[in-house]
C-alpha positions in Angstrom: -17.8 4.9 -22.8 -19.6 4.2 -19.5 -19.0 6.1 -16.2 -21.0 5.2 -13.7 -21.8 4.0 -10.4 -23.5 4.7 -7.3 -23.5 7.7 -4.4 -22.7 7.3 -1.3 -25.2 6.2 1.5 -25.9 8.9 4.2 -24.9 6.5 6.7 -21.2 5.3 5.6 -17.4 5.4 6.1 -16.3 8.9 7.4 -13.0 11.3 6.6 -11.7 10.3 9.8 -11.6 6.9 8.5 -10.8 7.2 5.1 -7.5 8.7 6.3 -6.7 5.9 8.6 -7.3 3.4 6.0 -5.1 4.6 3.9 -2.6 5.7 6.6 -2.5 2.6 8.2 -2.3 0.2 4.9 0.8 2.5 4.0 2.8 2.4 6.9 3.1 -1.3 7.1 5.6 -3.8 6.3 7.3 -1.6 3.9 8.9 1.2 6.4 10.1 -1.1 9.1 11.8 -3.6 6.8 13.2 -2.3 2.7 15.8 0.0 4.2 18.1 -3.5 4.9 17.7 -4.6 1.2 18.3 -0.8 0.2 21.3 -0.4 1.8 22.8 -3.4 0.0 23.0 -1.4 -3.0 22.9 2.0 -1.5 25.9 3.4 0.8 24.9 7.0 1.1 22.2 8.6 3.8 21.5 11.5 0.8 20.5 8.8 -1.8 18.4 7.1 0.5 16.6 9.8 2.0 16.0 11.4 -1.4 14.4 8.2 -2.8 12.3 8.0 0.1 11.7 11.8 -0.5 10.7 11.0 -4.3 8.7 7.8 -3.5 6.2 10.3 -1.3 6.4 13.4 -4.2 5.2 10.2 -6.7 2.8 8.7 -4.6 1.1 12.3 -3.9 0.9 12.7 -8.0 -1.0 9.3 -8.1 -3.5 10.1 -5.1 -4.0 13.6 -6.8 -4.8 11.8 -10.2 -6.8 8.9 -8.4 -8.5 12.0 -6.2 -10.2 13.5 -9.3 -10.9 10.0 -10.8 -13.1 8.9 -7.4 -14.7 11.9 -7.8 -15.8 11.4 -11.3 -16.2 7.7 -11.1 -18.2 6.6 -7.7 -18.0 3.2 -6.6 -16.0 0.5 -4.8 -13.6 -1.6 -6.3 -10.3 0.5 -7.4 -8.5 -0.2 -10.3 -11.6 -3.0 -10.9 -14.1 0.1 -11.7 -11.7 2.7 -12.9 -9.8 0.4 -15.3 -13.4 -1.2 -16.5 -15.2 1.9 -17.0 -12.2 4.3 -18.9 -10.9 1.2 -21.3 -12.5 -2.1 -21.4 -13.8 -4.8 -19.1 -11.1 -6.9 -20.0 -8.1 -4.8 -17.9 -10.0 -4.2 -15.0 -10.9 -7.8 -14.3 -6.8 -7.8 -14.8 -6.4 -5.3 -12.9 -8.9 -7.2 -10.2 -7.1 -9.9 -10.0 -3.8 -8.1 -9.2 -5.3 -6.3 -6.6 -6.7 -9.4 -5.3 -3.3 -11.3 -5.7 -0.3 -8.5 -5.7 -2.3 -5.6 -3.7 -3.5 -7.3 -0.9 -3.1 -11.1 -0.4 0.9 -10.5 -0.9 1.1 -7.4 1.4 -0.8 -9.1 4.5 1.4 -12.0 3.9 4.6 -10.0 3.9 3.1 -7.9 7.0 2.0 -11.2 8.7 5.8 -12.7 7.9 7.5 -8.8 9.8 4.6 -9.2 12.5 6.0 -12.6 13.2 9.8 -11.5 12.9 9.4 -8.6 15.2 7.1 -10.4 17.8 10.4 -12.9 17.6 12.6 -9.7 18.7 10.0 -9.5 21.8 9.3 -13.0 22.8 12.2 -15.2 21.2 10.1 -18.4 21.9 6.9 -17.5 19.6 8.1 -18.8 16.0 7.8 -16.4 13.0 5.8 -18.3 10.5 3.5 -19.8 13.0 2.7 -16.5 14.8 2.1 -14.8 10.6 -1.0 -17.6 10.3 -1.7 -16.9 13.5 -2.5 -12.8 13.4 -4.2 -13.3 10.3 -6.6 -16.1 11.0 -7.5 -13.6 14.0 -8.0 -10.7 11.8 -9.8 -12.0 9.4 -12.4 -13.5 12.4 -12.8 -9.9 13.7 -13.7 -8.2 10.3 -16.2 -11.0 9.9 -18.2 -9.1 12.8 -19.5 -5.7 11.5 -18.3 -2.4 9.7 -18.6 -0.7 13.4 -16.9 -3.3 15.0 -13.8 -2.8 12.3 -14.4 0.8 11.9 -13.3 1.3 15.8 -10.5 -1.2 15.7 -9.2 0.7 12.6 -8.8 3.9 13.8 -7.7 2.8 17.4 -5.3 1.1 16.2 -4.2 3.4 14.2 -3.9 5.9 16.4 -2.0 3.5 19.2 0.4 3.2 16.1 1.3 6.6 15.2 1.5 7.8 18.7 3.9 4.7 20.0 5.9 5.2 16.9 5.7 8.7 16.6 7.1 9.2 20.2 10.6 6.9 19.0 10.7 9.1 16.2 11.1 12.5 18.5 13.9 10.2 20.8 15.6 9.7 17.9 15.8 12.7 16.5 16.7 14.7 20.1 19.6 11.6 20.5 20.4 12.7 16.8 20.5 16.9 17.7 23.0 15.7 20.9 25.3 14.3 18.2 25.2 16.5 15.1 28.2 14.5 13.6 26.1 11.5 12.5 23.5 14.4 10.6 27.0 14.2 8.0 25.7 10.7 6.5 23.0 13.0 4.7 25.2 15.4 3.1 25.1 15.4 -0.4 28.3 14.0 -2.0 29.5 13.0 -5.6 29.0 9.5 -4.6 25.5 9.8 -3.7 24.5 11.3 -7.1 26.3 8.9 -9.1 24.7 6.1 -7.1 21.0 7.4 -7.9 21.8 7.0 -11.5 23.0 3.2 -11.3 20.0 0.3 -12.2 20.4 -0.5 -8.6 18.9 2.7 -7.5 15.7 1.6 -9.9 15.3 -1.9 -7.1 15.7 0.6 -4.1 13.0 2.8 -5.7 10.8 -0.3 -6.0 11.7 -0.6 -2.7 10.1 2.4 -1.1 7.0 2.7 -3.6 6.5 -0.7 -2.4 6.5 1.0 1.3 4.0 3.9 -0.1 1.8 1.5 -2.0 -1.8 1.5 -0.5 -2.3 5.6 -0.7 -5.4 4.5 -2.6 -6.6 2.3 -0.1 -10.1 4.7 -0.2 -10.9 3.7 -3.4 -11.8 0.3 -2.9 -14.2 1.2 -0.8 -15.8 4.3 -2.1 -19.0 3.1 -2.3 -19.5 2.9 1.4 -17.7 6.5 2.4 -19.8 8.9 2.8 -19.7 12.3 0.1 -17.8 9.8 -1.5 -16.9 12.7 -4.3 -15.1 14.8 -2.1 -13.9 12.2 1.2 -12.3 9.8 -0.9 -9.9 12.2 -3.0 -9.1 14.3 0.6 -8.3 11.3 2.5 -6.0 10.2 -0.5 -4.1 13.3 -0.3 -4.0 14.2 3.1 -3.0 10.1 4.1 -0.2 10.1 1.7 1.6 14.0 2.9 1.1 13.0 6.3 3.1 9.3 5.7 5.5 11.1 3.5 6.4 13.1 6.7 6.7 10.1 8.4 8.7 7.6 6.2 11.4 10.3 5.8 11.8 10.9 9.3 11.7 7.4 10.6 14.5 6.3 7.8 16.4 8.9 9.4 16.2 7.7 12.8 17.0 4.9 11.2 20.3 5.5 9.7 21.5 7.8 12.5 20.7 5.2 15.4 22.6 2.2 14.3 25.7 1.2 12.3 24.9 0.4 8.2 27.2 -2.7 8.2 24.1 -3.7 11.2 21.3 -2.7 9.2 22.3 -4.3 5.7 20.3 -6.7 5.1 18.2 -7.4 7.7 14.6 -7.7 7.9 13.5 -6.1 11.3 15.7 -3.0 11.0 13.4 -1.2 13.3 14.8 -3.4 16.3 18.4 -3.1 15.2 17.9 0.9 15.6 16.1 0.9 18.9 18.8 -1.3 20.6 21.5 1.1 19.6 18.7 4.3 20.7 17.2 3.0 24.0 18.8 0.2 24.6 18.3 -4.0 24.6 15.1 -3.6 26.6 13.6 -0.5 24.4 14.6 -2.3 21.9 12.2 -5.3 22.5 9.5 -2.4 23.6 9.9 -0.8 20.4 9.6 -4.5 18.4 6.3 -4.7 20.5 5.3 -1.3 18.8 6.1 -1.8 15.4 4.1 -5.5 15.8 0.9 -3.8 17.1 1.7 -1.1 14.4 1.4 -4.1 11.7 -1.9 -5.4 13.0 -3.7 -1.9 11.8 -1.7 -2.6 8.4 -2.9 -5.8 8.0 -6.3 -5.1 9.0 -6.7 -2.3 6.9 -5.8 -4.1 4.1 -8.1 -6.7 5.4 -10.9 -4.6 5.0 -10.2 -2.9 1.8 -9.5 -6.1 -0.3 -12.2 -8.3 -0.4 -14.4 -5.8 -1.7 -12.9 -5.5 -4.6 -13.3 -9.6 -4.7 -17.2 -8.6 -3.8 -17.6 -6.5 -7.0 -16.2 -9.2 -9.4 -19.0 -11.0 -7.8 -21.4 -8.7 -8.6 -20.5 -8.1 -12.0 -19.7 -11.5 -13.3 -22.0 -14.4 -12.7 -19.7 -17.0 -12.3 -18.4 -15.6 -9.1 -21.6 -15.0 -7.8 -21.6 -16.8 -4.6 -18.2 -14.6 -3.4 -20.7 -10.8 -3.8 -23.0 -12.6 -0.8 -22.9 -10.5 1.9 -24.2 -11.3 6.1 -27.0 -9.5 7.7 -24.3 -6.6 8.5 -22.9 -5.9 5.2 -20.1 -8.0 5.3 -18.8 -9.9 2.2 -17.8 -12.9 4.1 -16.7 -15.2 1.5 -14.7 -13.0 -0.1 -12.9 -12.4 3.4 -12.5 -15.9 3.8 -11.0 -16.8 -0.4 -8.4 -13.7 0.6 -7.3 -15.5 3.8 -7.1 -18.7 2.1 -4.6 -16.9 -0.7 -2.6 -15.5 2.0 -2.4 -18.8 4.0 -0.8 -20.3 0.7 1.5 -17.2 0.3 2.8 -17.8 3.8 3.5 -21.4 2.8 5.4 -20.9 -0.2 6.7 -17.6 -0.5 9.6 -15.6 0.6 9.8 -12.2 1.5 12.3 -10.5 -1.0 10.9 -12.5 -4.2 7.1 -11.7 -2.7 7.8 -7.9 -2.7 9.2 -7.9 -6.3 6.8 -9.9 -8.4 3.9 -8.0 -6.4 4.9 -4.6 -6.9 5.6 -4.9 -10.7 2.0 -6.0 -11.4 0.8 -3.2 -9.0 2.6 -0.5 -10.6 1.4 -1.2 -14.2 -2.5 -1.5 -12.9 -1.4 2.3 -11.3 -0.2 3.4 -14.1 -3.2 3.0 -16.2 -5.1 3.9 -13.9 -3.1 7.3 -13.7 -3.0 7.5 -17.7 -7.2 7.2 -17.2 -7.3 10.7 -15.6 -5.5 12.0 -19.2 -8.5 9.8 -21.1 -10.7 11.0 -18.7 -10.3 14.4 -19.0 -10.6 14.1 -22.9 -13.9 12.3 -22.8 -16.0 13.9 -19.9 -17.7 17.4 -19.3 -16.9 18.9 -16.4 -20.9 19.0 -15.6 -20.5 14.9 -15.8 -21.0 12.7 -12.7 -22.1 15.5 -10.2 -24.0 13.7 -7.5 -26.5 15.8 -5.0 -24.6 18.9 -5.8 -21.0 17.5 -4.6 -18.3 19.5 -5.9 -15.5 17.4 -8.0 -11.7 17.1 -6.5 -9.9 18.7 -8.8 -6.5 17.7 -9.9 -4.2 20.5 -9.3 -1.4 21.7 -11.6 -3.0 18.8 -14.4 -1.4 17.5 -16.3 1.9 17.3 -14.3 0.8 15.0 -11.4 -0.5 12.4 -13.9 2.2 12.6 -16.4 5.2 12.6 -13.3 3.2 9.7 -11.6 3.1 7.9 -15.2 7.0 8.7 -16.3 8.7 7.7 -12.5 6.9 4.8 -12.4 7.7 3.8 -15.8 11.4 4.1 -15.2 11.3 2.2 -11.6 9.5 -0.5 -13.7 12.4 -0.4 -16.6 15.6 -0.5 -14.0 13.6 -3.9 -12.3 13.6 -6.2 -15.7 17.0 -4.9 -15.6 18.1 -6.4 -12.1 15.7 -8.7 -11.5 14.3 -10.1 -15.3 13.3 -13.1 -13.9 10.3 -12.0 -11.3 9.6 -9.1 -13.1 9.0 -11.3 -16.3 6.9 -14.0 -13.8 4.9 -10.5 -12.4 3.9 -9.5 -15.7 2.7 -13.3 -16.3 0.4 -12.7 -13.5 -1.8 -10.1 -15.1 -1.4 -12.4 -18.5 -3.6 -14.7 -17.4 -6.4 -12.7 -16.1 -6.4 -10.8 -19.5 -6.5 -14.2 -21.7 -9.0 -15.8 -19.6 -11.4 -12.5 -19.6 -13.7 -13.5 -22.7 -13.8 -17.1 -21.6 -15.2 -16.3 -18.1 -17.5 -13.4 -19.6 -19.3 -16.3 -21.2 -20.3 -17.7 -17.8 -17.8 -21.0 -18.0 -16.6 -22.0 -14.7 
């Protein structure tokens, strides 16, 4: 069993970063949009909040797994490395192509699509679908610059985003302390426990680990980060406490500023909230917000995907051509097949079915790649893959982080073929063909 790869370059991606990549591709689409399709199955402020509550507890046991596998396995790529080094080629050109297809090229699609719906809220004249292909095409041109150039758009518009929304968060929550009645919805009730139990609950939980999914947004780009072995493991952690934090206090805001029958099932449930909070006009401010908020989601994921298209490249002959790099380091034609996927998803796909069949998929490839840190830890010294005298993240409390990670996952993934058989079965298809078409395309057919 191989484990491998290279250090990190001197010169590279810092901390700073690392933690707003994987900040920024968190808080995206999911936050500002599932709590509509939750509360169609949900009616109690307790069940929600705990489920958003348990999504973040899960999420930090899969960055504390994923933390001690960056450190033992350097390299870009993700799931692509991880999965190809602890089992066989085979799964992590699977996995690969998930990423490609369910991690990032169906995110940025659904981000594009609630970038367009809450730009709508602001400027009722600018179409949805036109304004998605529109931010994307954009995107993608500015990441086709330079790592600086994308580095400083990252982080500023990261920070823009957390300040802007973090500021509605605090008006929320002092309109909230003015009336303490509405703080009742969250009280704990029989109702609320006997709603967490129902298959329904399993689709909310989807739901919100759909809204955490990208806490391992480092990883794809480990190669590049500098003291890779210890960054990319601290920016998992402290990225994914920090938007736990914040998903559970802005679904809060959420249910206490506006009416449930108001936010059931609809899409831009940030706006609905902020009209009742500050108004029609801070509503439409706050739209604004949350739309230059999903710009650093998009372009984080933007960043982080096409490298994992770059090292398919550079491992399998046959996709040669997409490893090719410019003069600065950027894989541009892997940038440019990403964009071309997502233009497709924006033409065919809808939002609800989107989410589903890509989360399914994503949660299996995490899964094994959580079950590797228990193979892992089997199978290599502790002495193994120390580079330049780095110390080794550490998974704390191991085994429990893995093995929680592995079991909640497994139960979210159990209650969806339950409600929704028909996606999950066509999302578990997807990573079907990857794996049957492995041996042919390791033989160098086209």
């Amino acid at each position: 069993m191989r484990f491998g790869g290279g250090a990190s370059s001197i010169e590279g991606i810092s901390l700073p970063t690392c933690i707003s990549l994987v900040t920024a591709t968190m808080v995206g689409t999911g936050v500002y949009t599932t709590l509509g399709f939750q509360l169609q199955d949900l009616h109690s402020g307790f069940s929600i909040l705990f489920l958003w509550l348990l999504g973040g507890l899960i999420s930090l046991c899969g960055a504390l797994s994923y933390a001690e596998i960056a450190s033992r396995i350097p390299g870009s790529g993700g799931e692509y490395t991880y999965l190809s080094q602890i089992y066989h080629p085979s799964l992590g050109f699977m996995a690969a192509f998930v990423s490609v297809m369910a991690g990032f090229s169906a995110p940025i699609s659904l981000a594009a699509i609630a970038f367009g719906t809450y730009l709508h809220a602001v400027v009722p004249g600018c179409p949805v679908k036109i304004s998605a292909f529109a931010v994307v095409l954009i995107i993608s041109g500015a990441h086709l610059r330079s790592i600086k150039a994308s580095s400083l758009f990252q982080n500023s518009a990261t920070i823009v985003k957390f300040f802007l929304v973090g500021v509605f968060i605090l008006i929320g929550a002092w309109s909230a302390l003015k009336h303490p009645a509405c703080l009742k919805l969250f009280t704990p009730e029989k109702e609320s426990f006997d709603e967490l139990v129902k298959p329904s609950s399993g689709i909310a939980l989807l739901f919100v680990l759909y809204a955490y999914s990208g806490w391992n947004a480092s990883t794809y780009l480990a190669g590049e980060v500098r003291k890779a072995q210890k960054t990319v493991g601290l920016s998992l952690v402290i990225g994914t406490l920090a938007v736990t934090v914040f998903y559970v206090a802005l679904n809060a805001i959420f249910l206490t500023a506006a009416p449930a029958n108001e936010l059931r099932g609809v899409l831009n449930v940030g706006s609905v909230a902020a009209n009742h909070l500050i108004g029609i006009q801070g509503g439409r401010i706050m739209s604004g917000i949350i739309a230059l908020g999903l710009l650093a989601s998009i372009s984080a994921m933007f960043w982080a995907g096409p490298r994992v298209i770059q090292r398919v490249g550079e491992d399998y002959p046959v996709f040669a051509p997409l490893a090719l790099r410019t003069t600065h380091g950027i894989p541009h034609r892997a940038i440019l097949l990403q964009l071309l996927l997502i233009l497709v998803l924006l033409i065919f796909g809808t939002f609800e079915a989107v989410l589903v069949f890509a989360e399914i998929p994503l949660l299996i490839c995490l899964i094994l790649g959580a079950v590797g840190l228990l193979v892992i830890r089997q199978t290599q010294s502790d002495s193994d893959g120390v580079i330049q005298g780095i110390a080794r993240f550490r998974c704390p409390l191991y085994p429990l982080p893995p093995l929680f990670f592995i079991i909640c996952s497994a139960a979210g993934l159990v209650y969806s073929f339950f409600c929704k058989p028909w996606i999950a079965l066509a999302g578990l298809g997807m990573m079907l063909v990857p794996l049957a078409l492995h041996g042919w395309i390791r033989g160098g057919n086209r």
